[in-house]
N, C-alpha and C positions, 0 to 999 in steps of 0.2 A: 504494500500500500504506500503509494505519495505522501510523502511527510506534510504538504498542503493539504491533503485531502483527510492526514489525521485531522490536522490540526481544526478545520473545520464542523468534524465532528466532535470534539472536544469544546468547541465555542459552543454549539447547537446544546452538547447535554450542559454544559456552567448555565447558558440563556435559562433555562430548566427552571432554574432554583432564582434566576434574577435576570428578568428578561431584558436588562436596560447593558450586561454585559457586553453585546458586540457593539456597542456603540462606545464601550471604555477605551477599545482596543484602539491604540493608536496607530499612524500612519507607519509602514513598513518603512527603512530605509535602503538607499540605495548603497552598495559593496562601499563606494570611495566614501560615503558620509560615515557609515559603519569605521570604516578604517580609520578617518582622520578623528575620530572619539579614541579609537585604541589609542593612537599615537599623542594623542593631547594629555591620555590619563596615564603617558609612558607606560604601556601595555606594549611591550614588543616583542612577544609570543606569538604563534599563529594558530586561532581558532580554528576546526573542522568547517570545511563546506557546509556541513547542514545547522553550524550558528551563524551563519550566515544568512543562508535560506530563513531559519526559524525569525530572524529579526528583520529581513527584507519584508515577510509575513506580515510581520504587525512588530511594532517594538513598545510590546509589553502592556498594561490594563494600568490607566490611570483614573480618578476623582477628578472631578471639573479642574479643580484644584493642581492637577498635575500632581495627588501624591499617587501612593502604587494602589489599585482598587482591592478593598477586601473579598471581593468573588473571586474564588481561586477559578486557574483553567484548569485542574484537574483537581480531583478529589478535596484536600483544603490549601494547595501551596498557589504561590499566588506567580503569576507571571512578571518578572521586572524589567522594566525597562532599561534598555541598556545604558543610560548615565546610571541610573539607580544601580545597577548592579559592579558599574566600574568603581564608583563613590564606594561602594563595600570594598571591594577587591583593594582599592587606595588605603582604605582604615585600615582591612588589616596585614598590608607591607606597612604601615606603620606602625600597627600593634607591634609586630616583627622585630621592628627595629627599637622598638624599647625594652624586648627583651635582653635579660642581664645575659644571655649565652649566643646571642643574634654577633655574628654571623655561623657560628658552628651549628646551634640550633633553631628551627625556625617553625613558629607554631603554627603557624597557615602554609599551605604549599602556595609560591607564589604561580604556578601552572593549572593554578585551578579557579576558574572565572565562575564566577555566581550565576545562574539563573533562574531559579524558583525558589522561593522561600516561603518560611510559616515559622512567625515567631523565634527567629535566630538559629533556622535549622534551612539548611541550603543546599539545591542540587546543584551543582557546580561540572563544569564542561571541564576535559582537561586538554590542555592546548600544549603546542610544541614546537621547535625549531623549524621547522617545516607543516604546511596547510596540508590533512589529510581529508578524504573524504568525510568520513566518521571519526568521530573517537569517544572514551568512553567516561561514563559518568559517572560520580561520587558525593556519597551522601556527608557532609561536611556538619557535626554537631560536635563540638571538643571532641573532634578527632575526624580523619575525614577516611572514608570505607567505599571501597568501589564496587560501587552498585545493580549499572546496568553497561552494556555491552557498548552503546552510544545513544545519543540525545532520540533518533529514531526508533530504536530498540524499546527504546523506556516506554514512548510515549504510544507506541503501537502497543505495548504491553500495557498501559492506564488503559487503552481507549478498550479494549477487548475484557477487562475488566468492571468496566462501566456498563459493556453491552451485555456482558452475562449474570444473565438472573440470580439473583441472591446474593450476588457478593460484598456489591454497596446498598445499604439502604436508608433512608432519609430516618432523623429522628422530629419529636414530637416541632422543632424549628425550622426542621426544610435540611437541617445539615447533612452530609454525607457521613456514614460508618461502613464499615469491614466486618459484614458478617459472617463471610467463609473466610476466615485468615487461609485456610488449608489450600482453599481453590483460587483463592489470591496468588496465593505462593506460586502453584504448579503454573498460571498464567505470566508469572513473570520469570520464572526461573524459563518455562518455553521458547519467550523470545531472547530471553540474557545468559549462555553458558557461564558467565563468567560468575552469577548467582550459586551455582553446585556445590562450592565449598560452605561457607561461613552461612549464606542466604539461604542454600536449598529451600528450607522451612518456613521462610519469616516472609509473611506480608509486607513490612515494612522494615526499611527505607524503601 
């Protein structure tokens, strides 16, 4: 499946719960406006093709306000816009660099760019010396854990989880839960090998 054509289903089930969402979503950027942000928030790593695509898309769900909208695009993490997400990524190479053991040890990897979040818990893209098609993703909470195979990977594995009966289901507020962890699991370990070890099991990250 087209990573637009997830994404789209993704927007359709968030509208669900709060139909004024796809109007949050802001205008996609173009490759060179995407990059001179990289380059402004000295970001000089190279993102995967499909963060790119993802933020050509729509770059991210904002409040009239311009802050980042609380309707998550999948289950409760919220999409960030990429300043929002570079402004993280800047805090903590600063964090970094106020640690007492920076430069031997460094609490954030700086090769891991933020993209969804929920209350200081972050899916972060991991980038590198060279632009790959894909690369893969890690769930970043004191301490960051590699989660899914890539940003397509993930989010083909949210959206098949969304579609299958029982696994999320709204509470008495309209909110999303996980009420098969089991058949969560199997849904996402499907589309991510990289889940077998530590994940097999776990619904979440």
């Amino acid at each position: 499946m087209q990573l637009h054509h997830i994404l789209t289903e993704l927007t359709a089930i968030a509208a669900q719960h709060d139909p004024h969402f796809p109007a949050s979503l802001q205008a996609g950027l173009s490759r060179a406006d995407l990059q001179a942000k990289l380059d402004a928030a000295g970001f000089a790593l190279r993102p995967p093709q499909e963060w790119f695509a993802l933020y050509g898309w729509h770059n991210g769900s904002v409040q009239p306000d311009t802050q980042p909208l609380d309707t998550p695009l999948f289950h409760y993490h919220l999409f960030l816009p990429v300043e929002a997400a570079l402004a993280e990524w800047a805090r903590r190479m600063e964090t970094n660099r106020h640690e007492p053991d920076f430069p031997l040890f460094e609490l954030f990897e700086p090769n891991l760019l933020p993209v969804f979040e929920f209350e200081g818990e972050f899916y972060c893209i991991e980038c590198g010396d060279t632009e790959q098609p894909r690369a893969p993703v890690w769930f970043d909470f004191h301490g960051a854990i590699l989660c899914y195979d890539s940003l397509h990977a993930m989010l083909e594995a949210k959206l098949e989880c969304h579609q299958t009966e029982g696994i999320y289901v709204r509470d008495a507020d309209g909110w999303e839960d996980c009420a098969d962890e089991a058949a969560c699991a199997a849904v996402l370990l499907k589309h991510n090998p990289c889940r077998k070890q530590e994940l097999r099991n776990c619904a979440h990250p």
